[in-house]
C-alpha positions in Angstrom: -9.2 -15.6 -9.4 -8.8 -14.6 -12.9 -5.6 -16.6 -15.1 -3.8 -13.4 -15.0 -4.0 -13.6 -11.9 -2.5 -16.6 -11.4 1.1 -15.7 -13.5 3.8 -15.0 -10.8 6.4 -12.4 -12.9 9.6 -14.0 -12.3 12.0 -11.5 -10.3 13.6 -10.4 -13.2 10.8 -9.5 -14.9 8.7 -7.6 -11.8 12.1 -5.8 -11.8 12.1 -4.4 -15.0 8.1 -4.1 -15.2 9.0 -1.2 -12.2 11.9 0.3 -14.3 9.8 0.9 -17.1 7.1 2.3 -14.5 9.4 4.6 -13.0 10.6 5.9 -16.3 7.7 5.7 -18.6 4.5 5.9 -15.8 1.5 3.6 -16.1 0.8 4.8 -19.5 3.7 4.1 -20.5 4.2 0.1 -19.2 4.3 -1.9 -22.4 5.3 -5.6 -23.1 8.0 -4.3 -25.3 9.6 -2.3 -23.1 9.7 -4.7 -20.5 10.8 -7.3 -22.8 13.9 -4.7 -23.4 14.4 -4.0 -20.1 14.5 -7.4 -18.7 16.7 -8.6 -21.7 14.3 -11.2 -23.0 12.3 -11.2 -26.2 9.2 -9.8 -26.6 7.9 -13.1 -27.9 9.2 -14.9 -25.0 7.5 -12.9 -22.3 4.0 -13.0 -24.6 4.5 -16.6 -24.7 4.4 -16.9 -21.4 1.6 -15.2 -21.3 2.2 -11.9 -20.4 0.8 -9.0 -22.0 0.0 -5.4 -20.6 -3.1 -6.0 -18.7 -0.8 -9.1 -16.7 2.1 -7.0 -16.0 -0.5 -4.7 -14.2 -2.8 -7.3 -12.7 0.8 -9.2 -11.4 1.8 -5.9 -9.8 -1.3 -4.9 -8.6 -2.4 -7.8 -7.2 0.3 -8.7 -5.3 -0.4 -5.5 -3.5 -4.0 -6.2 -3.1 -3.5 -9.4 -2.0 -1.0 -8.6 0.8 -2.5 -6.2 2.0 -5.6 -7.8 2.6 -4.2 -11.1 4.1 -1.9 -8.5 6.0 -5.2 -6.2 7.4 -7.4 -9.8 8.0 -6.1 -10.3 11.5 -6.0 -7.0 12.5 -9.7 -6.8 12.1 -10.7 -9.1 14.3 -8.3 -9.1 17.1 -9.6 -7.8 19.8 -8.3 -3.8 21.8 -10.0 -0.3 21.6 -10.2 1.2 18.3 -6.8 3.1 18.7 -5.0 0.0 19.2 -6.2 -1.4 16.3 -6.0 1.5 14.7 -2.1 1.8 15.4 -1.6 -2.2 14.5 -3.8 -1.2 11.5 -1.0 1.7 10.6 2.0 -1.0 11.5 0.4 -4.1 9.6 0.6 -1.0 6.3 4.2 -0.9 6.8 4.5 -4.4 6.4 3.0 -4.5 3.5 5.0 -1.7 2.1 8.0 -3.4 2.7 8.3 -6.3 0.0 6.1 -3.3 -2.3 9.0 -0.9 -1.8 10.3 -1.2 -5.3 7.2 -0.7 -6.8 6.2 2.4 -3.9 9.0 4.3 -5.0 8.6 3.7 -8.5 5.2 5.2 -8.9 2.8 6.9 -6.2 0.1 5.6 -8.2 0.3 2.1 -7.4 -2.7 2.3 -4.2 -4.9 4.3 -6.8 -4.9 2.0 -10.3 -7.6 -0.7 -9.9 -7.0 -3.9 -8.6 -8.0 -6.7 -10.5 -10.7 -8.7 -8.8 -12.1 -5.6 -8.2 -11.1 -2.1 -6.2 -9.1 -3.0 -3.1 -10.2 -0.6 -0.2 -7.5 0.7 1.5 -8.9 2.6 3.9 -12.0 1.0 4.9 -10.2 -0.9 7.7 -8.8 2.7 8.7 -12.2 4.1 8.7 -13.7 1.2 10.7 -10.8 1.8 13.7 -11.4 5.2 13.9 -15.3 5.0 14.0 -14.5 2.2 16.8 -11.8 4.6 18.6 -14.2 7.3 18.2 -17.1 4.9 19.9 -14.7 3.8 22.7 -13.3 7.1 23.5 -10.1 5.7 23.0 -9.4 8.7 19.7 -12.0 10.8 19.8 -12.3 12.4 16.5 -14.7 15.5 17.6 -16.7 16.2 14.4 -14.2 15.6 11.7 -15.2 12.8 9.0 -13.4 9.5 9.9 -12.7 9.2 6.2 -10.7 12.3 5.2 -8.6 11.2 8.4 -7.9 7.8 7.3 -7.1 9.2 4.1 -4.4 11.6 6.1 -3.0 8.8 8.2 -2.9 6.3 5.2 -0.9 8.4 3.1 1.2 9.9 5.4 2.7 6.2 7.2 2.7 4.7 3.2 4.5 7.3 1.7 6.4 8.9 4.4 7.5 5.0 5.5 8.1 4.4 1.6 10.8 7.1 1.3 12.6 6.8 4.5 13.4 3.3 3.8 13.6 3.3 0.3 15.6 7.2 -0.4 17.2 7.2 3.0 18.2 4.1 4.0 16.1 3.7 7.1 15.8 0.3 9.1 12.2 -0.9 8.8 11.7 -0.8 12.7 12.9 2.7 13.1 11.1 4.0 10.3 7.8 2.4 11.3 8.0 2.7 14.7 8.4 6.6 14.4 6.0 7.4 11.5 3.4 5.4 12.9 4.3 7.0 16.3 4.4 10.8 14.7 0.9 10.1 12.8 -0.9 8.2 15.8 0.1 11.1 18.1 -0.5 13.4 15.7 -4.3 12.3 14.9 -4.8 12.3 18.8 -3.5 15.5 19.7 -5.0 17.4 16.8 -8.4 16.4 18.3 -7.5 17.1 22.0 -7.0 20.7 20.6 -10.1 21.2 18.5 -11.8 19.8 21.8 -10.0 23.3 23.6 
């Protein structure tokens, strides 16, 4: 673990670290702004030890972080490949949830680099397909596993994101029916290719 790593922004801070990402992008996140935004001096905050690459590596790997510990137990219980594939799409809500702020802030957040290296979102995705595909529990037919765990993944995270975040969803109803709507979706999209 790098020291960046290690600094945990205060609320305060992470908060206004997302403002300035919703209004200014990832170009656009700057010490000074933040510093602004959160009402403390720039000084303060560098003091501390935050600069740019911090802010970033805090937010980032947060994400990284939870979603791995989130996915780790999903890859090695045991089921067919489409029920780990479903607890696969639930355990991404999960980690959304405590994300939500920074989700809805920026749609970039799964795509910036991760420090400690690229996080691999949908290689667990990938991995239940191939299984489901192997066990015949979700055949795919001759479609890459990988441009359909890149459907699924994006359309629970971001689908997920803005029900709860723009439209005031419960987290069990939202998750429940996107992961529903995509699981079904992926299934019977094969049964009719199979036709």
């Amino acid at each position: 673990m790098t020291e960046a790593l290690a600094i945990q922004l205060d609320e305060r801070v992470r908060e206004a670290a997302i403002q300035v990402l919703s209004e200014h992008g990832w170009d656009g996140l700057t010490l000074e702004r933040v510093a602004e935004a959160s009402g403390r001096a720039r000084s303060t905050l560098w003091r501390q030890g935050l600069g740019r690459e911090a802010l970033v590596e805090a937010l980032l790997g947060a994400l990284a972080d939870d979603f791995r510990s989130t996915m780790y137990p999903v890859l090695t219980v045991r089921g067919s490949g489409r029920d780990r594939f479903a607890r696969g799409l639930e355990a991404l809500c999960e980690v959304i949830e405590p994300h939500l702020p920074l989700l809805l802030a920026t749609d970039e957040a799964f795509h910036q680099a991760a420090p400690g290296g690229p996080a691999s979102y949908l290689d667990p995705f990938v991995h239940f397909l191939r299984e489901g595909a192997q066990d015949g529990s979700l055949p795919l037919a001759d479609e890459d596993p990988t441009d359909t765990a890149d459907l699924a993944f994006n359309a629970v995270a971001w689908t997920y994101a803005h029900l709860r975040g723009r439209h005031g969803w419960p987290a069990e109803r939202a998750r429940a029916r996107v992961v529903g709507l995509v699981l079904d979706g992926i299934a019977d999209s094969q049964k009719k290719e199979e036709r």
